[in-house]
N, C-alpha and C positions, 0 to 999 in steps of 0.2 A: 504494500500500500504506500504510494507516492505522499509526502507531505507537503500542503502548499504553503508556500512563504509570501509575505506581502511584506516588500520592502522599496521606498525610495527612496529618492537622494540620495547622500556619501555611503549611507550602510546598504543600498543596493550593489555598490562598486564588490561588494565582500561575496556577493554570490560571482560576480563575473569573473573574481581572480581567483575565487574557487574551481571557475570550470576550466579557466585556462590550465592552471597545475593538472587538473582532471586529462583534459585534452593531451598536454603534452606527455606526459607518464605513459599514457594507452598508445604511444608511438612507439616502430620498433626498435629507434635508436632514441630514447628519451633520454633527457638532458638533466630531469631533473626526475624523481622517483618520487610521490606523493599518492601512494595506496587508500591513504587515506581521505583525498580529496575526490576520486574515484568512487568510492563506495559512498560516501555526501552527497553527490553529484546522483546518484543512481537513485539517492528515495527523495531528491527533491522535483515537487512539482513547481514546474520554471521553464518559462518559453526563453531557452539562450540561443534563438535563434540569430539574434541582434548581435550576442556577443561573441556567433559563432562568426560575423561576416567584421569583425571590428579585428584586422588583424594586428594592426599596430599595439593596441592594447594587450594582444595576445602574448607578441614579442613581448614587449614592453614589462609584464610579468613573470614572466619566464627568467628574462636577462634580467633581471631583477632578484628572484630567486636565485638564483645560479648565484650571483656576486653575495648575498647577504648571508646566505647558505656557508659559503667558503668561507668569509670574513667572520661567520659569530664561531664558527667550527674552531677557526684556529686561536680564536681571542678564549675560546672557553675550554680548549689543549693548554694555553700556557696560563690561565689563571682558576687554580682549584677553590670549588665550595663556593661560585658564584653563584650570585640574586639574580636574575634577571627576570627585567620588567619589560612586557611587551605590550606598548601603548597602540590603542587602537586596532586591537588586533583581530579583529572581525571572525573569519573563518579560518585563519591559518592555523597551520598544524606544525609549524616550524618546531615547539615543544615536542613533538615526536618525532622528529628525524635528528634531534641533539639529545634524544634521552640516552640517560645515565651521563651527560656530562655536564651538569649543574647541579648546584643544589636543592632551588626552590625557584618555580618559572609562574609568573602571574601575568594571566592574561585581563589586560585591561578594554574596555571597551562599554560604551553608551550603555544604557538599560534595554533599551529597543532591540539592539545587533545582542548582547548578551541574553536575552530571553531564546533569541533563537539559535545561536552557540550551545546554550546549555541543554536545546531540543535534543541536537545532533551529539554535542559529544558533552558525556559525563563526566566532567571532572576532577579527579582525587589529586590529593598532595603524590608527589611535590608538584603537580599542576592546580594549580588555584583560579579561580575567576572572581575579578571584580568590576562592578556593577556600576560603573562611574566617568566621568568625564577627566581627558589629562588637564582639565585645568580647574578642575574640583581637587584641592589640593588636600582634602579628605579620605582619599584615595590610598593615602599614604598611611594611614593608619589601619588599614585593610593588608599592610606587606608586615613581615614579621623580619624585622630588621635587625639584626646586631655587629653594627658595622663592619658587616663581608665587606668582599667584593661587589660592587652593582653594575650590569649591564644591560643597560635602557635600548630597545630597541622601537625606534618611529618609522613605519613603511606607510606609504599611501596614504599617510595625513596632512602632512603641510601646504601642499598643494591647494587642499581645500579651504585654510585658517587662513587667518592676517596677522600681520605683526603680533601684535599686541598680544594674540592670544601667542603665538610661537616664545615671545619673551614670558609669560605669564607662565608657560607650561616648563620654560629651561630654568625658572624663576625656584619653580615647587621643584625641581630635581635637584636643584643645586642646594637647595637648604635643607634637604629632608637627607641628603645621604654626603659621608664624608670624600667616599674614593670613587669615584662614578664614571664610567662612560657611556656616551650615547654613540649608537648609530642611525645617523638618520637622512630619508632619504627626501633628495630636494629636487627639484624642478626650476631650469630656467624660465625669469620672468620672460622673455622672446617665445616660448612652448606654451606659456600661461596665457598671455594674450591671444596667440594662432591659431592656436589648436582646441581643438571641441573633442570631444571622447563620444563617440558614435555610439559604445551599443550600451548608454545612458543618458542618449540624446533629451528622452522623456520628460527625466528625472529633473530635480535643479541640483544635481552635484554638480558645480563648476569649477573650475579651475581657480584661487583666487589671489594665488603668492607663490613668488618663486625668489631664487636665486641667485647669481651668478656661480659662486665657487665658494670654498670655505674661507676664505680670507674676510672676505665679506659677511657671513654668517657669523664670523668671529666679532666680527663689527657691531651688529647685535648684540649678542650674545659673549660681552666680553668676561663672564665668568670661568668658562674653558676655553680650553688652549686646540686648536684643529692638528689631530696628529695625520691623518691620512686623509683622502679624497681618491675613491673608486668611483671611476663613471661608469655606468650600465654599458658602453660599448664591449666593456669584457666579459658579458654575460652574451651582448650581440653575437661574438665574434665566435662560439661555441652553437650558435643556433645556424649565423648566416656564414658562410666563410667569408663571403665579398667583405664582413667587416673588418678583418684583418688589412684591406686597403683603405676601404673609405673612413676606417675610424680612426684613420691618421690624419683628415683633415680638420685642421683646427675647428673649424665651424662644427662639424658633424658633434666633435667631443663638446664643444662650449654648448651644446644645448641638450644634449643627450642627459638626461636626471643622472644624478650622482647620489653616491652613499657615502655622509661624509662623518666623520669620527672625531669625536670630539671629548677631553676629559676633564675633568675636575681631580684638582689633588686636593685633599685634605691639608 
């Protein structure tokens, strides 16, 4: 028996990067392995016809995956007994493709997208869910903190926020924990303005803030310090090969969304 979901705007986006992981997994040379968004995909009732014809977006999550995938892999090999917080985290299952290498993983997200998270998947410690907004700074009394390690992970939200709240939300991470880093993924303001996301045409998710580069979010945001910046072409370049040439034009990388790494020391 199929379950129907009614979702718009930003937390509709959570079913459509749902199906993409789903989509590409069920390929024979899949890039990224997501079993679990496969069998989500299979009892949800949901016309992805839209999201099946929006392929930019497809990439776009994928190469997405692939880069954040590798980066929290290897940031959570060289730091034991890590927190991590995953803000906004709709439908992802990334807590199951790094399990046993963390200590305690909370999935943060709206009350609306978490009713229906907790439809689909149940979940026990050290997988937690909280019910809240990242700039309900409340939120924080829901992680069970003793000054670990923290690794904050932001995929697929900034794009949609403005300033204010993006400072409001680095604002609550930076007071609430001593040794912390984020990664988080950002969008050229040049993509922000041009670009429309097709198969949420419907929806009013829009696009509302973007970036340049971490120098500039540091500008912002001058509580941490930017230690690295990955742009999604390196997730491209494993899906498409042509991007091993054109993702060496400057232009292609300067607009390409980046995951950019950011910390705070105590």
């Amino acid at each position: 028996m199929k379950e129907k979901v009614n979702v718009t705007g930003v937390p509709e986006t959570m079913v459509q990067t749902l199906y993409a992981r789903a989509k590409e997994t069920k390929k024979q040379n899949a890039k990224i392995k997501d079993e679990i968004a496969v069998e989500l995909v299979e009892k949800l009732d949901y016309d992805f016809s839209k999201a099946d014809k929006d392929n930019a977006m497809t990439y776009g999550v994928i190469a997405r995956t692939i880069v954040l995938d590798r980066i929290v892999r290897q940031y959570l090999e060289n730091h034991e007994n890590t927190v991590v917080v995953n803000i906004a985290c709709g439908l992802d299952t990334r807590c199951y493709r790094m399990k046993g290498k963390y200590l305690r993983w909370y999935n943060v997200d709206l009350s609306e997208t978490m009713k229906i998270r907790k439809r689909f998947l149940a979940e026990t410690g050290p997988i937690y869910q909280i019910a809240k907004s990242a700039m309900d700074d409340s939120y924080i009394d829901d992680i069970d903190y003793h000054c670990e390690n923290v690794l904050v992970i932001i995929e697929g939200l900034t794009m949609y926020l403005c300033e204010k709240d993006i400072k409001k939300m680095f604002s609550i991470i930076e007071k609430s924990f001593q040794e912390v880093t984020v990664m988080v993924e950002t969008m050229s303001p040049f993509v922000v303005k041009h670009v429309k996301e097709k198969s949420i045409e419907g929806s009013n998710a829009k696009f509302t803030w973007g970036v340049k580069n971490g120098k500039e979010l540091q500008r912002i945001i001058s509580e941490f310090s930017v230690q690295q910046e990955v742009s999604l072409v390196e997730g491209m370049k494993e899906l498409m090969p042509i991007y091993h040439v054109i993702g060496k034009i400057p232009t292609v990388r300067k607009i390409s969304n980046k995951i950019i790494v950011m910390e705070k020391h105590g």
